[in-house]
Every structure is written in C-alpha cells, then in structure tokens.
C-alpha positions, 0 to 999 in steps of 0.5 A, spaced: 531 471 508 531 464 512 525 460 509 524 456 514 523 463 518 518 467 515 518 474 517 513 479 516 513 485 511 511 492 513 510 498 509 508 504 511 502 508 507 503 514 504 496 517 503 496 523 507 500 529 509 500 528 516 497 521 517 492 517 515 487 521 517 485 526 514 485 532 520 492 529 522 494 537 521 491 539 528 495 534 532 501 536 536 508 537 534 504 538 526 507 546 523 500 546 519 502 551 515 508 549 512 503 545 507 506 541 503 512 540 507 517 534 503 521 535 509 516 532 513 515 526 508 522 525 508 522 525 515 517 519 516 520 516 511 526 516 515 523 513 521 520 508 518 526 506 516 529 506 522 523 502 524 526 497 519 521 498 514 521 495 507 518 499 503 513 506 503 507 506 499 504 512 495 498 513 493 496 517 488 488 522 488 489 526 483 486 533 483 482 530 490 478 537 494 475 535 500 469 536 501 470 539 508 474 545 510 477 542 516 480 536 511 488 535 508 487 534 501 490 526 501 496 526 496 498 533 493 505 531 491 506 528 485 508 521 488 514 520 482 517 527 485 515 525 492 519 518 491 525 522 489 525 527 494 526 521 499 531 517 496 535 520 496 535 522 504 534 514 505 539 508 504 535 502 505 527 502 505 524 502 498 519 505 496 512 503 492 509 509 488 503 509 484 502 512 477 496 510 473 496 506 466 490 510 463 492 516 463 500 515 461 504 511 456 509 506 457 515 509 454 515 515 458 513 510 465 518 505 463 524 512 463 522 513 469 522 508 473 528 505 470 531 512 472 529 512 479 531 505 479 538 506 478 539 513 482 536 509 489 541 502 487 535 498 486 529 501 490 523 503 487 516 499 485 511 502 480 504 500 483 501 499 477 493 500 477 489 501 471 486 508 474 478 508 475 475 515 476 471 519 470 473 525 474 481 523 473 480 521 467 478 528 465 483 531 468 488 528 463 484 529 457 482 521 456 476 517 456 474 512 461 474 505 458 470 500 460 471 494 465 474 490 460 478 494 456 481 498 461 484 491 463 486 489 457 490 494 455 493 495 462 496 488 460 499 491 455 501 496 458 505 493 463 509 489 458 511 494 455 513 498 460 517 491 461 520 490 455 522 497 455 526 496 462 530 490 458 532 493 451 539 495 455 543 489 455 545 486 462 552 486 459 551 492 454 556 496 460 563 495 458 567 502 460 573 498 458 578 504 458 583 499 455 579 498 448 575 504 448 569 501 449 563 505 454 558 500 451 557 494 446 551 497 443 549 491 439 546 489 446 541 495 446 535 491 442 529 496 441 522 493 441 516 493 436 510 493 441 504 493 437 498 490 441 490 493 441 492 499 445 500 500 445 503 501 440 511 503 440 517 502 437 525 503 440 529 503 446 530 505 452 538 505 454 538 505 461 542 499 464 540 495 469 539 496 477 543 492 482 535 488 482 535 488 475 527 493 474 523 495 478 519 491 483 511 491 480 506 492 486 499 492 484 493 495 490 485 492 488 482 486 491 477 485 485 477 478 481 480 481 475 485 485 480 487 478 483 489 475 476 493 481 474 496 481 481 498 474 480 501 475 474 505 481 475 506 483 480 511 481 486 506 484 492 499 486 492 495 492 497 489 489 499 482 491 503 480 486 508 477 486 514 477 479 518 482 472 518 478 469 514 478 474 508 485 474 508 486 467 507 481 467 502 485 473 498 491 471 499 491 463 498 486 467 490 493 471 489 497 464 490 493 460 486 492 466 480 501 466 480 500 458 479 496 459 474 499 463 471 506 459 470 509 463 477 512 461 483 507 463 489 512 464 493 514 470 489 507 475 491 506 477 497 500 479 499 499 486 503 493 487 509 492 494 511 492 497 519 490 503 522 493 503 528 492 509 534 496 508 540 496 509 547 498 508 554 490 504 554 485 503 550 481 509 553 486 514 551 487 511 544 480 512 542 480 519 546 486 521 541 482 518 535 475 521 537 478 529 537 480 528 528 471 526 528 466 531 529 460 530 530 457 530 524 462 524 521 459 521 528 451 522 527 453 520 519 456 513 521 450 512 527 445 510 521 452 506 516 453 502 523 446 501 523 445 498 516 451 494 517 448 490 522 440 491 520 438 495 525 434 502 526 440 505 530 439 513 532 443 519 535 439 518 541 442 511 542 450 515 541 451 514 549 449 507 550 451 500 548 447 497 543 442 492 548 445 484 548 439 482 545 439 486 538 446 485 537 444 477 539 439 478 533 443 480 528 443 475 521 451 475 517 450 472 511 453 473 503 451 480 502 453 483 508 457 488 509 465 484 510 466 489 516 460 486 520 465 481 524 468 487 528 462 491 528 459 485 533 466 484 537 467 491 539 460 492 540 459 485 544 464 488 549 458 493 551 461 499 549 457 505 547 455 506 541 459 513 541 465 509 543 464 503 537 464 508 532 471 511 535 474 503 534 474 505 527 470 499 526 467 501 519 473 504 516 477 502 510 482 496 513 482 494 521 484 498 526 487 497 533 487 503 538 490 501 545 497 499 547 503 497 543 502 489 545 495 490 542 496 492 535 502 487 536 498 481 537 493 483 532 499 483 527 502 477 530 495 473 530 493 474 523 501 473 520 501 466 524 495 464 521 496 466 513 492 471 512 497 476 510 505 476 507 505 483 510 502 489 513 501 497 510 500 501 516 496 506 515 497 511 522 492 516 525 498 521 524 505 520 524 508 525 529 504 520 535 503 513 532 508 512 527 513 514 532 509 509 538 508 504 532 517 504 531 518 505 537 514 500 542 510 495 537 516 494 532 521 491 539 515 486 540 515 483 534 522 482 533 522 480 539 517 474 537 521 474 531 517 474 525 520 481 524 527 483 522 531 486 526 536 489 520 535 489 512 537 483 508 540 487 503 541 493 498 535 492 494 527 491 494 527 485 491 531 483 497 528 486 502 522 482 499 524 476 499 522 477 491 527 474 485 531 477 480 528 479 474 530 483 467 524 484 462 518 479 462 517 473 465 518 468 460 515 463 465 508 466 463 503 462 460 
C-alpha cells in the first residue's frame, strides 16, 4: 500500500445471523427458518469480499438467550467453526474471530490458529479479549478474576500463544527428496513457559504461514484495553460516537505502541458504523423503524431523556423536541458520549419518534440515507484521523450489505481512499501491517 495514499480499511461485522439487528430474520429475501444457516455466513462473506473488504470480524456471546422472543440470539456458531467454513469458500479477505483468554489455554488457541492460518494461506486473526461476563464464566467452569488479574494473565497468555507459533523454525522445512530430509528438527525448539497464570512446556510443529502467525486483533476501548492494544495487536475494534473521540483513541493507541517500543503505524484503529441505506432518508428510517417495536420506542424516550437532562415522555413521540429545551441542554465530562449526535439529529426538527429511528443512542453511529451519506460520513472522519478503518455493522445483510457493496464502496473508490484490488495473498498485507514470527523482540 502507498504510504503516500492512505486508504481506508474495512471490515464487516459478524455479529448476527441476518445482520446487525437483531430482527434482521424478518427482512425479505431472509429463509428464517433455515437457522443457523452457514451457507448465508458464507454468502455475506463473499459479498464483502466482492466489495474488496478486508477482513469479517466474528464476535463471540456465548450461551447469549434473548430476552425477546422475536429476537436472533447474536452468534450461535462457534467463531472458530464459522472462520473455517468460510475460508475455505473465499480467496482473499481474512477473517478476525474472537476466542476469549479466560476460559481457554494457550496451547490448544496457538494449535488453532496456526492451523487455520495455514489452511487459509495466511488469512486468519485471533481477536484476543480477556472475556468479562460472570455468567460465561460459569458456562466453562472458572472463576472471574478481577480487573487486574484478568489483564495480567491475559499478557501472559498471548505471549505464550506467540511463543508457541514460533517453536517451528522459519527454515525447519526442507522436504529435500535428494537427501531424504522432510525437516531439520533441530530447528523445533519447545518453550518453558512459567509465569503467575501460564504455566506450559513443548512445541507446537506447525510451520510458518506465508504471513508468518496470525494477525492479533483486540476489541475494547478502556485504558488497560488501549495499552494491551498497543503492545499486540496489529488493529483494534473500537466504540466511538464523534470525530473528536476517535482521534483521541486513536492517537492513546498510537502513543500506547510507541511506548511500548513499536512503530505506531503497525496498529490500525478500527470505528464501527451502522449504515441503513436507501433511495432517502425518509425510506432509510422507514426501513429502520419496522426491526423496533414499540416498546423498544417508549424504552428509548426515557434513555434519550436522560442523555440530554430532560423530562421526555411518550406523549412527546410525535413531536420535535422545542428548539428551547435542546438550546438549554448542558454537555460537560459526565455526559453520555453519544449527546453530540442526539443534539444534531434533533436540532434538524425531527420528531422525537423520528430521532429515535436515527439510531442516535445505539452502540456505534449510524447513517441511514442514501449511499453518498454514509460515503460522506466514512470519508470525513478518515480525513480528519479519527480512525484507520471501519467494521460495518448492516441492519441486515440481504438490503444494506448489498447497497453498501454496491453503491457506497464505488464512491470511495472513487475518492480514492479505498482500494479498488487487494494488495496481496495475506492479511497482514491487506492491512498494511509487517511480518512477524513470535514475539516482538522490540517490546520494552
């Protein structure tokens, strides 16, 4: 990638089985009753793919039950089982999927990765996140560590997992028929690993991938995040609402790798988008408003009302808020981060129904309007440094990841600040991220 023509990465978020939202089962096009359905995953896979996508993210909620019967649990497949499935139906785009440190072990995560790794010619990420949920925890049989602990050990896991990807020598591989040589085993050197909460001995004899290990990625957004973020990982999926908040995050990540020994430009921070798309904004929202009932409405009149300070009430649904009561709202430290774009959409004289369809208190910002829109909104914040990249995270794949491929991804390239081809076979070159075989030997 030229260096002196930054383009924009993007990644699509897996999340759901039928999109981002969780009642994305209902839209057309959508057999609900085939569920899961591995060959829908694929499917999207491939679109993104044909939109020239980097990567797919997979989360991962395990033993996640809705509270509403009209609702898609988030991830039933296992994410490992899920980035096989689609790997092997792809060619290009890689694929970041999460497995949480708490409740695994470092071998078993190092075999794994390192296998798809190879099988997919360098295309797989491990999104490695501590794990948080007591209630997950049981699921596996642990205890929850506290805070600290959970990070300490998360530190050590990782590294193990790195030390076992390198046990295999890079030039181990010979399978010199001539000499009757498959390998110089002198080369596999096991490792001793014994730290406060890892504790492992041996090797891992799986030879390198064309990109050498896996890509790390890591999702979070708190201090202790940022700092493990920017001593592993190689991109990191964020939660920010506004410009400014993304070039503060983005700018900690930068600075975290510095001081960590690492070249900031080896991170990429990654902001989420909800795109809804449509001929226009009314139809956009139209779309949006039938995947929430009323009660999720009459839920967020009171959530919007505390956003902003005021006493807001169903009654006010089909009315603006007054100019005067938006005019008296006070933003300081303690607000809630999304009280920028409650203002925006509200000063614009929608009504209060109308501002809650925007999406406006939702976990990332969303766009719903035409192509250009959410092309204008990638564009401006990627100018102005507030992120590397984007996870896209669609209402629902059947309509808006096929207008998203189809109608924003051409605008962008148009601007050129997204690629029109791939710029190589593996992740790491897709992301613009080096080489690496083990542990950085660069980190203080």
């Amino acid at each position: 990638m030229d260096k002196n023509n930054k383009q924009m990465l993007l990644g699509l978020g897996f999340t759901g089985a039928y999109g981002a939202n969780a009642k994305a089962w209902k839209s057309e096009g959508v057999t609900g009753h085939i569920y899961p359905d591995i060959e829908a995953d694929i499917r999207y896979a491939q679109l993104a793919e044909k939109g020239k996508f980097q990567f797919l993210f997979i989360g991962d909620f395990p033993g996640a039950i809705p509270n509403d019967n009209s609702e898609v649990p988030s991830m039933t497949l296992e994410p490992i089982i899920t980035a096989t499935a689609i790997l092997q139906r792809t060619k290009n785009i890689g694929i970041a999927a999460t497995v949480h440190t708490q409740w695994n072990v470092p071998y078993t995560v190092a075999r794994q990765f390192k296998g798809i790794d190879l099988m997919s010619g360098g295309r797989i990420a491990w999104n490695a996140v501590t794990g948080s949920s007591p209630k997950v925890a049981q699921l596996f049989g642990v205890n929850l560590m506290d805070r600290q602990s959970r990070y300490e050990s998360h530190y050590e896991f990782v590294e193990a997992v790195q030390q076992f990807w390198a046990t295999w020598g890079e030039d181990a591989l010979k399978a010199d028929r001539e000499t009757g040589v498959f390998a110089d085993y002198r080369q596999v050197k096991p490792v001793y690993i014994s730290g406060k909460y890892t504790q492992a001995n041996g090797a891992l004899p799986i030879p390198p991938s064309s990109q050498g290990q896996p890509v790390i990625f890591h999702s979070g957004g708190s201090p202790a995040s940022i700092a493990f973020a920017g001593r592993y990982a190689n991109a990191m999926i964020g939660e920010v609402w506004t410009i400014e908040q993304g070039i503060e995050t983005r700018k900690a990540l930068r600075q975290a790798a510095i001081d960590a020994g690492r070249n900031p430009d080896e991170i990429k921070f990654i902001a989420g988008l909800m795109p809804v798309i449509a001929d226009s904004k009314r139809e956009a929202i139209d779309r949006h408003a039938t995947f929430m009932d009323e009660k999720v409405v009459q839920q967020r009149v009171y959530h919007i009302g505390m956003v902003l300070g005021l006493r807001l009430t169903p009654a006010d649904l089909d009315r603006p808020i007054a100019p005067e009561l938006l005019n008296s709202v006070e933003i300081d430290s303690y607000s809630d981060p999304r009280i920028e774009n409650v203002l925006k959409v509200a000063h614009e004289g929608w009504t209060l129904r109308d501002i809650i369809y925007h999406s406006v208190i939702d976990y990332h910002p969303a766009t719903l309007g035409d192509a250009k829109e959410t092309a204008d909104h990638l564009t401006t914040w990627f100018e102005a440094g507030a992120a590397d990249g984007f996870w896209i995270l669609p209402d629902a794949y059947e309509t808006d990841l096929h207008r998203f491929v189809n109608e924003v991804v051409p605008i962008l390239q148009e601007r050129g600040i997204f690629h029109k081809e791939y710029e190589g076979e593996t992740l790491r070159k897709n992301l613009d991220v080096p080489y690496q075989y083990g542990v950085d030997e660069r980190l203080r």
